[in-house]
C-alpha positions as CSV (number, residue, x, y, z in Angstrom):
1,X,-16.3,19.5,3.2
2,X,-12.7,18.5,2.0
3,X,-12.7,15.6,-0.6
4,X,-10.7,12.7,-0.6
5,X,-9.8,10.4,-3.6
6,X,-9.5,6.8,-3.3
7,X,-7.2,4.6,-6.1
8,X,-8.5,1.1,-6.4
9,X,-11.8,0.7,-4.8
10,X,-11.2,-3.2,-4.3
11,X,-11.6,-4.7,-0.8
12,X,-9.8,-2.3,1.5
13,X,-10.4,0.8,-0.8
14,X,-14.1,0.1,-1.1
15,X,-14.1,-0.3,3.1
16,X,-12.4,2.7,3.6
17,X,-14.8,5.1,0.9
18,X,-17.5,3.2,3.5
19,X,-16.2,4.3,6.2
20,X,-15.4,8.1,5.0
21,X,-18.4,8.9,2.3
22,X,-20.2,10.7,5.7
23,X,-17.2,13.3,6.7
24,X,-15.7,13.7,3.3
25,X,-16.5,13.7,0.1
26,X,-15.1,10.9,-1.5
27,X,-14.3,10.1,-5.4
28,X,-13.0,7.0,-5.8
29,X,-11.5,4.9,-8.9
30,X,-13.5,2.2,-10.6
31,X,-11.6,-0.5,-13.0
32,X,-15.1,-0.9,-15.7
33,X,-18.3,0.9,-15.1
34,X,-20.0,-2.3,-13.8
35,X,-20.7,-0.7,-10.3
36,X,-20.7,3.2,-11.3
37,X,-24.3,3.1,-10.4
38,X,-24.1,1.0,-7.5
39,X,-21.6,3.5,-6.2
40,X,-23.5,6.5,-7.1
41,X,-26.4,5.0,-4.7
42,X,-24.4,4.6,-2.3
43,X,-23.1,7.8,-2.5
44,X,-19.8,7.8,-3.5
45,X,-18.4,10.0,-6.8
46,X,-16.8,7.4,-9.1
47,X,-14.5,7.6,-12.5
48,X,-13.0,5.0,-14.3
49,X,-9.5,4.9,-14.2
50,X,-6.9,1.5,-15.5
51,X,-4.4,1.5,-18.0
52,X,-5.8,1.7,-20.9
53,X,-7.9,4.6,-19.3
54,X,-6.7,7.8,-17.5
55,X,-9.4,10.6,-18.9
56,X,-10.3,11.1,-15.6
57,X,-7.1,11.7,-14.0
58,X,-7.9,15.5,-13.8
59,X,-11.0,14.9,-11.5
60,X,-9.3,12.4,-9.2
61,X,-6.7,14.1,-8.4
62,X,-8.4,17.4,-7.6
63,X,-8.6,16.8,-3.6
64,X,-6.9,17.4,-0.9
65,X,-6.0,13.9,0.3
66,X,-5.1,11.0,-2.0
67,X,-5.0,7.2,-0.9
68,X,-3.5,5.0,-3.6
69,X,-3.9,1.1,-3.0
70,X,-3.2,-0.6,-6.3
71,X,-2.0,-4.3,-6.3
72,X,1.1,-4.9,-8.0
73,X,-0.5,-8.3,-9.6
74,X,-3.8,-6.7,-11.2
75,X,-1.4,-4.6,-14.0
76,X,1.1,-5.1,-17.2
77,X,3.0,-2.3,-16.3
78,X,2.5,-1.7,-12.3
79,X,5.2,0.9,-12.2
80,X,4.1,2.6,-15.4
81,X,1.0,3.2,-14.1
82,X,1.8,4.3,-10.8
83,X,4.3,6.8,-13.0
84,X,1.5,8.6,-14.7
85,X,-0.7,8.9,-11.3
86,X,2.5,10.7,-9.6
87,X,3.3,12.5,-12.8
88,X,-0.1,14.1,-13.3
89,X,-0.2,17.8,-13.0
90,X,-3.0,17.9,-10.4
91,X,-0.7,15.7,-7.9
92,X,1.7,19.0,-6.1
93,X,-1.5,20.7,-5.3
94,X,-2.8,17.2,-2.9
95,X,-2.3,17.9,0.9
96,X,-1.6,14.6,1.5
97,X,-0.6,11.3,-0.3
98,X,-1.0,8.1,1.1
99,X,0.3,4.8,-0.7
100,X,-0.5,0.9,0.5
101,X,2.5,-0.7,0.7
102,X,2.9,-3.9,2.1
103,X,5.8,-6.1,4.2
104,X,7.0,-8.1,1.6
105,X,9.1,-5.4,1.1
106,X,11.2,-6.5,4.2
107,X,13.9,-9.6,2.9
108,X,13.5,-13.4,4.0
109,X,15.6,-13.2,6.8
110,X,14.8,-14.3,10.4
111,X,14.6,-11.2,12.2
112,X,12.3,-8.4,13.4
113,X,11.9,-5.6,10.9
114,X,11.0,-1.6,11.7
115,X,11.4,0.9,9.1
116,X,14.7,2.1,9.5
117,X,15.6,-1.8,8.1
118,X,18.1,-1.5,5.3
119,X,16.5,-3.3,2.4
120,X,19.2,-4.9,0.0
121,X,16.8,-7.9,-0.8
122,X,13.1,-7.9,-1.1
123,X,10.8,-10.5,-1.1
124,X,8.6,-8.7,-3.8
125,X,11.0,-6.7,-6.5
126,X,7.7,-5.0,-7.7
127,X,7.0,-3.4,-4.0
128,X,10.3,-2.4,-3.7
129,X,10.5,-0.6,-6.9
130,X,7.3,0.9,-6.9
131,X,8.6,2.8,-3.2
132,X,11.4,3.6,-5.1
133,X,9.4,5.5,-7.4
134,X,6.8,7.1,-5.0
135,X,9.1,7.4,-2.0
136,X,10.3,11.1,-2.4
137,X,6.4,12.3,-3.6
138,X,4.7,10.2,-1.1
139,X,3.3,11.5,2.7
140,X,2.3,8.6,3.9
141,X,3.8,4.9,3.5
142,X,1.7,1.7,5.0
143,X,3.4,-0.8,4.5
144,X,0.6,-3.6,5.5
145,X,1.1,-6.9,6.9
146,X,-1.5,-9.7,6.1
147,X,-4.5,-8.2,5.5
148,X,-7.7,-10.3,7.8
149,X,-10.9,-9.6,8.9
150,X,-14.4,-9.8,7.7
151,X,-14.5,-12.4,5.2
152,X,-10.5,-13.2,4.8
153,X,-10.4,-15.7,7.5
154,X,-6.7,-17.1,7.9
155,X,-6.7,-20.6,7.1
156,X,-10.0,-20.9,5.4
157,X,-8.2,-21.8,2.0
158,X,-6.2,-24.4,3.4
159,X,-9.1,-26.3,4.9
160,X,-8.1,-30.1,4.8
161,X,-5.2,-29.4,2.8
162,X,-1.8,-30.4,3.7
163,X,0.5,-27.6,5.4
164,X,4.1,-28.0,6.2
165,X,4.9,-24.5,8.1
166,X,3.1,-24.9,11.7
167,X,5.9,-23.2,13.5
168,X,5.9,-19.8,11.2
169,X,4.9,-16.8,13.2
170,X,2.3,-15.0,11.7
171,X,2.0,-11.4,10.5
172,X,-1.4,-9.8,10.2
173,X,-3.2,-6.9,10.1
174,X,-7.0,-6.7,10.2
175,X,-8.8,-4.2,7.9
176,X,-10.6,-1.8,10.2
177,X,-6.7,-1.2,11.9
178,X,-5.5,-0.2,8.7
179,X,-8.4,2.1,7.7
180,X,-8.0,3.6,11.1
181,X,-4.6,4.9,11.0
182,X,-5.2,6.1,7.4
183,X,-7.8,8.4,9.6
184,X,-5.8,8.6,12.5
185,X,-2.6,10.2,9.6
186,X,-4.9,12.3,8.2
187,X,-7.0,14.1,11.0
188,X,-3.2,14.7,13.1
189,X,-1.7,15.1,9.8
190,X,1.3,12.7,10.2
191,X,4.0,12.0,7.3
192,X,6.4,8.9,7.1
193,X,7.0,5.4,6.2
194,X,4.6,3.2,9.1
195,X,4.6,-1.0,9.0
196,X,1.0,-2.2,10.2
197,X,0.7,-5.5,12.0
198,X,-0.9,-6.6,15.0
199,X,1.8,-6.8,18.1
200,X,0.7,-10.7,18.6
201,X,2.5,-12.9,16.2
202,X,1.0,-16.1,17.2
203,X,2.0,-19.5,15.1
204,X,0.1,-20.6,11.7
205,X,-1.0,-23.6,13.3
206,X,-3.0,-21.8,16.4
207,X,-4.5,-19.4,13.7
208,X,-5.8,-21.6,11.6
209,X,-6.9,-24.2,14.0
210,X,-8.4,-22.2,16.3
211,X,-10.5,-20.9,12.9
212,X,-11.4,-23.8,11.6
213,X,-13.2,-24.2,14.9
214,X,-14.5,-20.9,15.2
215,X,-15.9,-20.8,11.6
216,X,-16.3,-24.6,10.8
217,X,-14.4,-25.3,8.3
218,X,-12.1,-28.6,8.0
219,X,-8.8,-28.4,9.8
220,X,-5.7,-27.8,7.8
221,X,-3.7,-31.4,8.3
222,X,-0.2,-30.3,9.7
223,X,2.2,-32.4,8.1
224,X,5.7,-32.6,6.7
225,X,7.2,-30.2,8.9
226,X,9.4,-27.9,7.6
227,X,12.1,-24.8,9.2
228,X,10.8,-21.6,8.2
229,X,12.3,-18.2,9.0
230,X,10.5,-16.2,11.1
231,X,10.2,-12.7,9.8
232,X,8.6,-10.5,12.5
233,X,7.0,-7.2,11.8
234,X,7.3,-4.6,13.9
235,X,3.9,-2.5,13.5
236,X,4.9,-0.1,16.5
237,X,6.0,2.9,15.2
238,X,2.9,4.1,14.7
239,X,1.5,3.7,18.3
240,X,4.4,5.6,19.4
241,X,2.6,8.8,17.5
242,X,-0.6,7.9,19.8
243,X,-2.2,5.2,17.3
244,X,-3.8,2.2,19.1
245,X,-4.7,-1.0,16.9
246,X,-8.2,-2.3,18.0
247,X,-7.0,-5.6,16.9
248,X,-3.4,-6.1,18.3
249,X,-4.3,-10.2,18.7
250,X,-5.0,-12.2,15.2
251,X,-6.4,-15.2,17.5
252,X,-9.5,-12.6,18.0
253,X,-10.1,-11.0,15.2
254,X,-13.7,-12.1,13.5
């Protein structure tokens, strides 16, 4: 059975060692030891692993695929950590590394971006840099759209607050289409740099209205209208290579 390392075991990571613990076996990072025996139980192989602490680099990185998802926000020094994971002698022997990116790469600008977009002006400095530094030792690039599903319900947080961008096309992805092409780059061992977003970029307004119905919660109030750039994200490329997103429609997703 080949083993498979998960970085950052938070809400996509933890899904995905879910959804893998049966075919593989999988190790995955913990930030304390509050759930190590939680995650024992449930059959998973964990080591702690922040800043402060990388002892068990040398067992995480024995495996033959690595899946990095780290968010930029949760560290001091994002790139400095990300530096010693790539620069750990274990990390040549991997089969394959794949890193969560996400779409704020792409620039403010009101157009449709693939991944042959030349970036001069990101959104997130901290995304762009950390590609910078993983690009050239990296297999697999997701960049991810707005992760949904499950219990991220778009909207939800805005319930009877005051929102001024009704028009803005939404981006989103829902978690089970990520985890699948993580598979899906794995099992037909595909390399490169893939966007992920759902094909249907309906407005703000219909997503969050239609789920303050569908979960009842208080509408968002629309008001103030303001022009926002729409910044659509191709999420195609992929599906060229035979991937199919179950969830190509945010106005469905549960």
């Amino acid at each position: 059975m080949k083993t498979i390392s998960i970085l950052g075991t938070g809400w996509l990571g933890y899904a995905l060692a879910s959804e893998l613990k049966n075919e593989f076996n999988v190790k995955v990072s913990i930030r304390t030891n509050e759930k190590k025996e939680e995650y024992i139980n449930e059959g998973l192989d964990p080591y702690l692993l922040n800043e402060e602490k990388l002892d068990f680099l040398d067992e995480l990185s024995e495996c033959d695929y690595l899946f990095i998802n780290f968010p930029p926000s949760k560290f001091n020094n994002y790139l400095e950590f990300l530096n010693n994971i790539y620069s750990h002698k274990n990390i040549s022997k991997v089969k394959k590394l794949i890193f969560i990116s996400s779409t704020s790469i792409y620039p403010n600008e009101q157009t449709i971006f693939n991944e042959d977009f030349e970036i001069k002006n990101s959104i997130s400095q901290k995304v762009y840099d950390a590609e910078v530094l993983i690009k050239s030792r990296t297999d697999v690039i997701l960049r991810c759209s707005g992760l949904m599903g499950y219990n991220r319900i778009a909207g939800k947080y805005f319930a009877g607050k005051i929102v001024d961008s009704e028009d803005v096309k939404v981006n989103y992805v829902h978690r089970n289409d990520v985890i699948s092409a993580t598979i899906f780059t794995i099992k037909n061992d595909i390399n490169g740099i893939f966007n992920l977003c759902a094909s249907s970029h309906p407005s703000r307004k219909e997503v969050y209205l239609l789920n303050a119905k569908k979960h009842n919660f208080e509408k968002p109030i629309f008001e103030n209208k303001k022009e926002y750039k729409n910044r659509i994200i191709d999420g195609s490329k992929i599906e060229r290579l035979g991937f199919e997103y179950k969830y190509p429609n945010p106005l469905e997703y549960y």
